[in-house]
Every structure is written in structure tokens, then in C-alpha cells.
N, C-alpha and C positions, 0 to 999 in steps of 0.2 A: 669843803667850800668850792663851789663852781667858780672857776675863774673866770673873771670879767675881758669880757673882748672892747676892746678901747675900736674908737670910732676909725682911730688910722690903722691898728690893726684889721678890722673887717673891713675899709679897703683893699689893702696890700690885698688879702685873704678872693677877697673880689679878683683883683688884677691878676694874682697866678692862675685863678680857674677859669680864665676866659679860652686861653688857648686848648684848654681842655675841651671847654662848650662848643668852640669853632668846630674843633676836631670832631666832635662827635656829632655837629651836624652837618659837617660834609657827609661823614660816615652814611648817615641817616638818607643821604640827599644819592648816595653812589647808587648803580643800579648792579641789583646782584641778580645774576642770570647763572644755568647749569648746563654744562654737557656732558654728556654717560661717557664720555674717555676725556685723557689730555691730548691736545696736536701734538701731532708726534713731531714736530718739525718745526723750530721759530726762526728757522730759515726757507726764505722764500725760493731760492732757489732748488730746495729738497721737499718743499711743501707739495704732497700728492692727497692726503688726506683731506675729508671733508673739513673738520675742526682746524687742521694747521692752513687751508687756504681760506676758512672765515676771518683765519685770527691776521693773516695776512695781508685781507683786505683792511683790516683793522689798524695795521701799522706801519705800513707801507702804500706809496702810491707806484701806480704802471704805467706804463704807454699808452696803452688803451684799459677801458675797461666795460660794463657792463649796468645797462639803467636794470629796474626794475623788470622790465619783461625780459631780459636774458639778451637784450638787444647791446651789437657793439657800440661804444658810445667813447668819445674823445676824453683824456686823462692827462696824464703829463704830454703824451704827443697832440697837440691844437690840431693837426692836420697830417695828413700821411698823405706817397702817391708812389704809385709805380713807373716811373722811368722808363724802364724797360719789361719785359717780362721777370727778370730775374734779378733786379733792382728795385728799391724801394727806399725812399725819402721820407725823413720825417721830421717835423718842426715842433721842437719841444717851446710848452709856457715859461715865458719870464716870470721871476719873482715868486718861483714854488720852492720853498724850504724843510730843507731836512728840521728835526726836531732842533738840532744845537745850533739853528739860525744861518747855517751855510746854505748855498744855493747850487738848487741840483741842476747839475749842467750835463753836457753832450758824454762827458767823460765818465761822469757814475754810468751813465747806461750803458758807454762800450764795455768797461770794467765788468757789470751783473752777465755781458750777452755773452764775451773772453772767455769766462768761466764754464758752460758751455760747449766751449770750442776744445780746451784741454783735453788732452786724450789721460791726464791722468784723474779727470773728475769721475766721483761715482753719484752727481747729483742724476736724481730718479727723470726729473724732466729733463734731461739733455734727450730724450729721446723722441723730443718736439722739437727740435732744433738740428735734425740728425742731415735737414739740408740748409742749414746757418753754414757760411765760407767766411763771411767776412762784415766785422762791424767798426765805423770808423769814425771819427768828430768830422765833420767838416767844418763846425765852429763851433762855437761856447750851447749856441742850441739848434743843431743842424745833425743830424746824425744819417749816414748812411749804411744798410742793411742787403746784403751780397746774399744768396740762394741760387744753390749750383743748379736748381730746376726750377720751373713754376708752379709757385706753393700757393693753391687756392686759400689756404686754411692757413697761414704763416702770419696774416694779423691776428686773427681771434688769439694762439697763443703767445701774445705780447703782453698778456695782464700776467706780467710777473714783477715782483716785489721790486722795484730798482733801490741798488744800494751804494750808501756811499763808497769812491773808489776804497779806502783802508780796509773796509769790511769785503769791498767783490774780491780785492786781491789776496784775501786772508779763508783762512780753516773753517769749517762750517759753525754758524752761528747756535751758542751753548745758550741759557739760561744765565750761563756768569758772562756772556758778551754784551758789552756795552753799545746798545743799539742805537743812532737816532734816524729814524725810518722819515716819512713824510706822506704819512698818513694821517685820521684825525686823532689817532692817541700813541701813546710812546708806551714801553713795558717797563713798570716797575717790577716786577716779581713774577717768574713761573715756578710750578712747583707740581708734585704730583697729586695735589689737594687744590691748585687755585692757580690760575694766571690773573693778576691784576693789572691793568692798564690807568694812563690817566691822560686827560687832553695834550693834546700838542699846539701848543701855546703859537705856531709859527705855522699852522697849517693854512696852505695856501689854496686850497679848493673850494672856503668858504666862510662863514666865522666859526671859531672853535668850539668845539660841544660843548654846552650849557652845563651837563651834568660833571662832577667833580670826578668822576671815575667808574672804572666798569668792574666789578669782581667776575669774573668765571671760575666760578665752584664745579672742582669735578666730582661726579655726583654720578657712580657705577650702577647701583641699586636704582630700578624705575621704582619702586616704592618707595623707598627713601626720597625720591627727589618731588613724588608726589606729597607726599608725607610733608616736606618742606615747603613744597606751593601754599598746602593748603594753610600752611602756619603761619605763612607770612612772609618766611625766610627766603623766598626767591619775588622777584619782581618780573622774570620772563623765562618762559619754555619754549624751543620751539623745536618742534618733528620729536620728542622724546619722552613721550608718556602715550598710553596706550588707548586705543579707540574709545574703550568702556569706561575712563578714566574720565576722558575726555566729555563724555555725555554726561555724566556725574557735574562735573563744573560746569557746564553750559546750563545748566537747569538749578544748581543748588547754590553758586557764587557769584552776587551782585558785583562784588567786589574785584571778581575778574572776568576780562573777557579773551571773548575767543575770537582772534583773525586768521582768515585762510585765501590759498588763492589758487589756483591751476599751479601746477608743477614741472619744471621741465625734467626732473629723475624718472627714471625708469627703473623698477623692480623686476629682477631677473629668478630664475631658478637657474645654476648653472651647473655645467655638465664635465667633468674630468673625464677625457677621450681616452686618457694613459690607462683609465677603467677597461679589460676587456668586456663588459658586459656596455656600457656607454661608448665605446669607440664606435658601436652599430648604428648609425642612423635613422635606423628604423624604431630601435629602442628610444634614441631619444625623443624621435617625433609620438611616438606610442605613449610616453610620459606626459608632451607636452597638450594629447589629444584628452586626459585624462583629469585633467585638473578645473574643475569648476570655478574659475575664476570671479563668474558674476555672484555666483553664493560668496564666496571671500569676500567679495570689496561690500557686496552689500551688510552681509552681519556679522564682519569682524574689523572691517576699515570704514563702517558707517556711511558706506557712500561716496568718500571724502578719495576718489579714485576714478583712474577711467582706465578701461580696456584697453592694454600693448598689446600691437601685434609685432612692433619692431622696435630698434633699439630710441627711434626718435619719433617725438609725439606729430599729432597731425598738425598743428602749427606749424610745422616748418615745410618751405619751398620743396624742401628735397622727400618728404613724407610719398612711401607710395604705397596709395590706397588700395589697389589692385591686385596685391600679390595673396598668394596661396599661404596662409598662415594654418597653424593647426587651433584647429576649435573644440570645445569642450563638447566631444564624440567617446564615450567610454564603450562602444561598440566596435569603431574605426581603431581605439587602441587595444582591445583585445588584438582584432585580426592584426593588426602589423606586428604585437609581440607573437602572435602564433609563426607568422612570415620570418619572424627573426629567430627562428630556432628555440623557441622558450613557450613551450605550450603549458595547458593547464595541466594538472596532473593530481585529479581528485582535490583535497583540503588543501595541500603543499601550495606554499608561494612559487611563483616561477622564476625567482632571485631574491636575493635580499641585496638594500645600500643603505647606507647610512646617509642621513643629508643635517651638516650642520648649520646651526645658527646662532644666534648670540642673546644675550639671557632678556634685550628688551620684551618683555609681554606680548605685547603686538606681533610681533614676528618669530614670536616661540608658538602662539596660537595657531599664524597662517603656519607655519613648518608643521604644526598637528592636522591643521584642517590638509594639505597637499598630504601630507602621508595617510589619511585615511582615506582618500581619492585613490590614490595607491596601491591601497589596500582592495579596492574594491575589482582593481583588474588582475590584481593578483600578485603584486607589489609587495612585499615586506620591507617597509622603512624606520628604522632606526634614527629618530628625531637627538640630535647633542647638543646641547648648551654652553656656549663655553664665553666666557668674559672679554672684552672686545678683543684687547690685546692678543690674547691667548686665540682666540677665533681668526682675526685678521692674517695673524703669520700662519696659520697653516691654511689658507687661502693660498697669500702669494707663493708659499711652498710648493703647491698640491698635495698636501695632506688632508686631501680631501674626495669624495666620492659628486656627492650632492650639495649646493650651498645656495643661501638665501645672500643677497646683496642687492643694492642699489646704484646705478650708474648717474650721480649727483653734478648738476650744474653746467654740464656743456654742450654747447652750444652749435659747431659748425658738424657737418656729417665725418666728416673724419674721423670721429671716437671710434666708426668701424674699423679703423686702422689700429689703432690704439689698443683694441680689443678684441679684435679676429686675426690680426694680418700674422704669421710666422714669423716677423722679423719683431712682431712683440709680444713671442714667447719670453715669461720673463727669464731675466729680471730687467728686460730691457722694454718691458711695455705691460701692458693690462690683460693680455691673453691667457686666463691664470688657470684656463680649461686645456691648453695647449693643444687646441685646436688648427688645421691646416689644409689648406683648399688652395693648393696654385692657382687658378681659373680666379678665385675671389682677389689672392695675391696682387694680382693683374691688376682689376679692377678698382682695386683700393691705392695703388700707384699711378694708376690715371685718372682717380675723383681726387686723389691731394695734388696734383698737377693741372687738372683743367680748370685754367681759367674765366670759360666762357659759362654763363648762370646755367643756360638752356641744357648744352652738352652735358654739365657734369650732374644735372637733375637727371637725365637719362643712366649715368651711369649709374647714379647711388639708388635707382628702380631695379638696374640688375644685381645690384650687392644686395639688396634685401628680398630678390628673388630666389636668390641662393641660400641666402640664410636661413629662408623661411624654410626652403628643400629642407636644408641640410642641418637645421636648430641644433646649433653649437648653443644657446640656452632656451628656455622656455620664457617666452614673454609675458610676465607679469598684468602690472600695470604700473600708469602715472599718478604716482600720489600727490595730492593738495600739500602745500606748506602750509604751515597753519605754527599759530603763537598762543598761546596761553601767558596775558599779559593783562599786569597790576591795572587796575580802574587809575591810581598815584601814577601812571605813565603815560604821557602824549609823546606823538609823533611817530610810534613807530611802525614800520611799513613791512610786510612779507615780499620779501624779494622773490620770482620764478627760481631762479638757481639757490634758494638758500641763501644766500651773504648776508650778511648783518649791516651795511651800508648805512641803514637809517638811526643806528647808534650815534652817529654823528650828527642827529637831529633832533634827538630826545629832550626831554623834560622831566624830569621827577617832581610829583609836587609835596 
């Protein structure tokens, strides 16, 4: 005999399963998105990585920060000014709150900039700060900023994570630290399968995001993650499925669409000088004569790309049009590899390198189309695959010959510092070619000192006249960002630098 459900029992019955039904339709309502690795970092002060500085803008607010076109744009500081040359003032907003409802004052920011200052810190970005002397309250939202020389480029890097004082004075931030940031979402969980986030109920930049939570699914396999778009199981992609993938869903899925925009990353081929066959200049630029780049963007990146000839796109002031870049001439690179001691010599290649890259599709492709260009002048390339992680660290290592990468999201010309100058051979900067040109030295110490617009457009003309000489890497191109997002999603926006910024304005429907 079936038992009878009495009409108060299938109330009660009713009233325990509601919380279930809430729950599962938040669930339903969260927006689940993928990246091919974890941030390596859920500390902002150690965040170098592309993924650990999205997820930073994600949970943290900075001084300044960045709109959509890659433009500097006011944050927690309302207003900045230089005083003197080597002085700088800034007026933080009233009534912007950490997640646990405290109010971030003058003292989180000395505490985040302090950290920094320690000669016992191994945070990766102190070496943006390497002319930071002195940071100090002048009130509850008054802070002043001491630089022992005049740092042209010393605001752009101020979009860094500010943290409460217990957190700036304490060990680098784990996955088991209890964070409350003052961003528009807080961390409930990371892991090496998922970061979840959920609004911050106290965020002071605007109203709190509508949606109940964000999943970031790490998601290694690009078939895998396409495998899951097309299921249903993700509601946003962005930069991380492959061109041919991408044509596929533009044509075959009503239900999703594609947004893109200009880009401000640059695609590099880069070059290990520690290489004696790469320390030659002539080899390098013989390389960089060799590579069909407009065949690449057109039928392997869809178009969805523009021609580098230097590390920054023509948008910017500092761009200069005019300098000697090497052009896709497989004539020109024969004769400088014959100039470099490495002639032809019957069927035999005249060297072999290995150039790696990492297992995304896309750019296992371009690594096969560059090595058959290669091939063609006489090049033996050894294409390797290796899993972000596992690829990443023998980059900054230099275990490496040849490599594929991208220079994501910045903005002021000084990333040629960052990325050429000697003093940022790592592990103290981004020069993972270990590359070195005193002359350039020079120059890259007087474009991050000159303050006048005019002068320091003149100099960053000769630093990229040098580079061009001299291709410490091989200029790619600027790729489009571009999304692969649910029809179920408004609001969201492709930011130039990559950021996710407009999470904090979505909708799921």
C-alpha cells in the first residue's frame, strides 16, 4: 500500500525543498566561463600572469585603473598630481569598501606599496616600483608617493590590487587566506579545477553585479573547453579556442555570439641570445625576414590580427612609423644567414632549434606554419608542445631556444624596459631572452624618466630603432580580443587589454 501524503505533510515536504530550488537557481543564473590554466597568483601584489591579473581586477580595486580602450582612467585614487618632479599626490574616494564593510583608507595603500619597499620581498612586481622611496598617509584619504627620479610611467603602474592593512602586512595571499578585496566580487573557492567568486555586496564603484556568481572552470584541453561551449556547459570564452573553431560557431550557433575588438597584446617570436647560434643578429633578423606573417593572420588567425612591426601597436603616441623593421623577404634572409657564417650546403639545413609552444591549437598551428617558413631557407625547426604550466617555466628559466608568446595588456612604453633593458634579466623583469644592448640601456632609463610627452616620443623612436637593428624577437602581430558568449548573457563588453571589468555588469537571463 502506497502511503498517503496528508496535506501538512506535503507542505512541510514543499518548505524543505525551496532552499534547494533557490539554490539551484542561482546555480542556473551563475555564469560559468573557462581558462586554459589557473592564476598562478591570488595575490595581487605577485600577480604577473595574464589569468591571476583578470582575476585581480575581479577582486580587488587600485588607484588607478583602466576603461576599455586601455586608457588610464581614475579608481580608488579620484584625482592624482605631481607636486614636484619626484612627488606625487593622491586623493583617495570616500565610502569605498572592502568586502567585510571596513573602509579603505590612506593606510591599506601605504601598507600594499611598504611591501614593495622590503628588501626581504620576492614579490615579481617590485620591479615596477624599483624607484618607489617613500609612501605615506597624510590623512585617512590623502596619500603621498616619493620616487627617487622622474617616473614617466610610475602612474600606469598603480592598478595594483590595494589590500587591507592585516593582509599587506602578512605572508603572500594562499587560496586558504581569507580575503575581503574591494572589488565587485569576493573569492569563495580556488582550486586547481575552478576559482569561484560571488558579488561583493559592499562594492563601492557602482551597484553590485546582478549576477549570483561567476565559476571559472580551468579547462587545459582547447577541445575539451570547445566540447563544453558547445554543450552549453560554459556561458563565455574569451582569446581561448582556435580560429577554425571559431568560424564553426559564427556560422553554425544562433545561440552564441561572437564579440571582438582591436587588441592591444603583441605576438612575439622570441629569441634566447644564451643560444650561440641566436646571439648573431644577423640570424635573428634572417628569421624575422623569413616568416610570412600576412599568410598566418590571414588563414590561420582569420584576419582577426594586424601587422607588428614593434612591441606597441600604432595607437599609441609613442608608435614609430618609420623605423626599418624586417619584412617577409626569404631572399634578404637567405643572404644575411649566408653573412652569418651558415651557408647552404646541398639538402642539409644550416642549423637546427627547437621553438616551443604551448598545446592551444592556434598557436601549435602558427609554431607549424613559422617552422615551415623556416624550412624554406634552410631552417630545421623542432615545433614542442608543452602544457601551460610546464611551457611557462622554461620560458622564464631559459630553457628554451625559440618561443611563441604574447605581451597582454600594457599600456605606457616602458614595457621596453621590462622586456629588453639588462636590469630585467630575470628573475627581476620580463627579458627571458637575456638579451643586452647598453646604448638601448641608456635609453630605456631616459624614456621611464622623461617627463615631457614630446622628448620621451623621441626617445621611444630610437629604442625601437634599435630593436628593429637589433630583433631581440621577431614581431608577430596585434591580435583582436574577441568572446565567444551565451545569446542567455547581456552586458558584456571586450575590453583592449583583455580584463574582464564588465562581469561586474552582466546579466544572465
Amino acid at each position: 500500500m502506497v502511503p498517503r501524503v496528508t496535506s501538512k505533510a506535503r507542505q512541510w515536504l514543499l518548505l524543505a525543498a525551496l532552499p534547494w530550488v533557490a539554490a539551484t537557481a542561482r546555480a542556473d543564473q551563475e555564469l560559468i566561463m573557462a581558462w586554459e590554466a589557473e592564476p598562478r597568483s591570488l595575490d595581487p601584489r605577485y600577480a604577473v600572469d595574464a589569468n591571476s591579473q583578470y582575476l585581480e581586477d575581479l577582486l580587488h580595486c587600485s588607484l588607478i585603473s583602466f576603461d576599455r580602450d586601455g586608457q588610464i582612467s581614475p579608481s580608488l585614487a579620484e584625482n592624482w598630481r605631481w607636486v614636484t618632479p619626484t612627488t606625487l599626490k593622491l586623493s583617495l574616494r570616500r565610502n569605498i569598501k572592502f568586502a567585510d564593510g571596513a573602509e579603505v583608507e590612506a593606510k591599506d595603500v601605504v601598507a600594499t606599496f611598504q611591501h614593495f619597499l622590503r628588501p626581504d620581498t620576492k614579490a615579481p612586481r617590485r620591479s615596477a616600483f624599483k624607484n618607489l622611496r617613500a609612501v605615506v598617509a597624510d590623512s585617512d584619504h590623502e596619500v603621498t608617493m616619493t620616487v627617487a627620479s622622474p617616473d614617466a610611467s610610475f602612474v600606469a603602474n598603480l592598478a595594483v590590487g590595494v589590500l587591507p592593512v592585516a593582509l599587506a602586512d602578512g605572508p603572500m595571499i594562499t587560496d586558504k587566506t581569507n580575503v575581503a578585496g574591494c572589488g565587485p566580487f569576493t573569492l569563495v573557492s580556488s582550486s586547481s579545477q575552478s576559482t569561484v567568486l560571488k558579488p561583493n555586496t559592499n562594492w563601492g564603484f557602482g551597484p553590485p553585479p546582478k549576477i549570483p556568481g561567476v565559476v571559472i572552470k580551468i579547462v587545459k584541453d582547447e577541445n575539451t573547453r570547445y566540447a563544453k561551449l558547445i554543450a552549453g556547459e560554459l556561458d563565455l570564452i574569451q582569446n581561448s579556442i582556435s580560429r577554425d573553431k571559431l568560424k564553426v560557431l559564427g556560422k553554425d550557433r544562433p545561440d552564441l555570439k561572437i564579440v571582438s575588438r582591436p587588441g592591444l597584446n603583441t605576438a612575439y617570436l622570441g629569441f634566447n641570445v644564451r643560444n650561440a647560434t641566436l646571439a648573431n643578429s644577423l640570424v635573428r633578423r634572417a628569421i624575422a625576414h623569413a616568416i610570412d606573417k600576412d599568410k598566418i593572420v590571414k588563414y590561420v588567425l582569420s584576419g582577426m590580427a594586424i601587422n607588428a612591426d614593434t612591441l606597441i601597436t600604432a595607437t599609441s603616441p609613442f608608435h614609430a612609423s618609420a623605423i626599418a623593421v624586417p619584412n617577409y623577404d626569404p631572399a634578404e634572409s637567405r643572404r644575411l644567414l649566408d653573412q652569418a657564417g651558415f651557408p647552404e650546403v646541398g639538402d642539409k639545413p644550416r642549423f637546427h632549434l627547437s621553438y616551443k609552444t604551448t598545446t592551444d591549437q592556434t598557436r601549435i598551428i602558427v609554431a607549424k606554419a613559422i617552422a615551415a617558413d623556416l624550412r624554406k631557407v634552410g631552417i630545421a625547426t623542432k615545433v614542442e608542445t608543452l602544457e601551460w604550466g610546464r611551457f611557462k617555466a622554461d620560458v622564464d628559466h631559459g630553457r628554451v631556444e625559440l618561443w611563441g608568446l604574447s605581451w597582454v595588456g600594457f599600456k605606457d612604453p616602458d614595457i621596453y624596459r621590462f622586456a629588453f633593458a639588462t636590469s630585467s634579466i630575470p628573475p627581476n623583469g620580463g627579458n627571458r631572452g637575456w638579451f643586452s644592448v647598453p646604448a638601448l640601456d641608456q635609453l630605456l632609463t631616459a624614456g621611464m624618466m622623461e617627463t615631457d610627452q614630446t622628448k620621451r616620443e623621441l626617445i621611444y623612436k630610437d629604442v625601437q630603432r634599435i630593436i628593429g637593428l637589433e630583433a631581440p624577437y621577431a614581431f608577430l602581430w596585434h591580435e583582436d580580443v574577441f568572446a565567444v558568449v551565451s545569446q542567455k548573457v547581456s552586458g558584456f563588453e571586450v575590453y583592449a587589454d583583455g580584463r574582464l571589468s564588465s562581469l561586474a555588469r552582466v546579466q544572465k537571463n
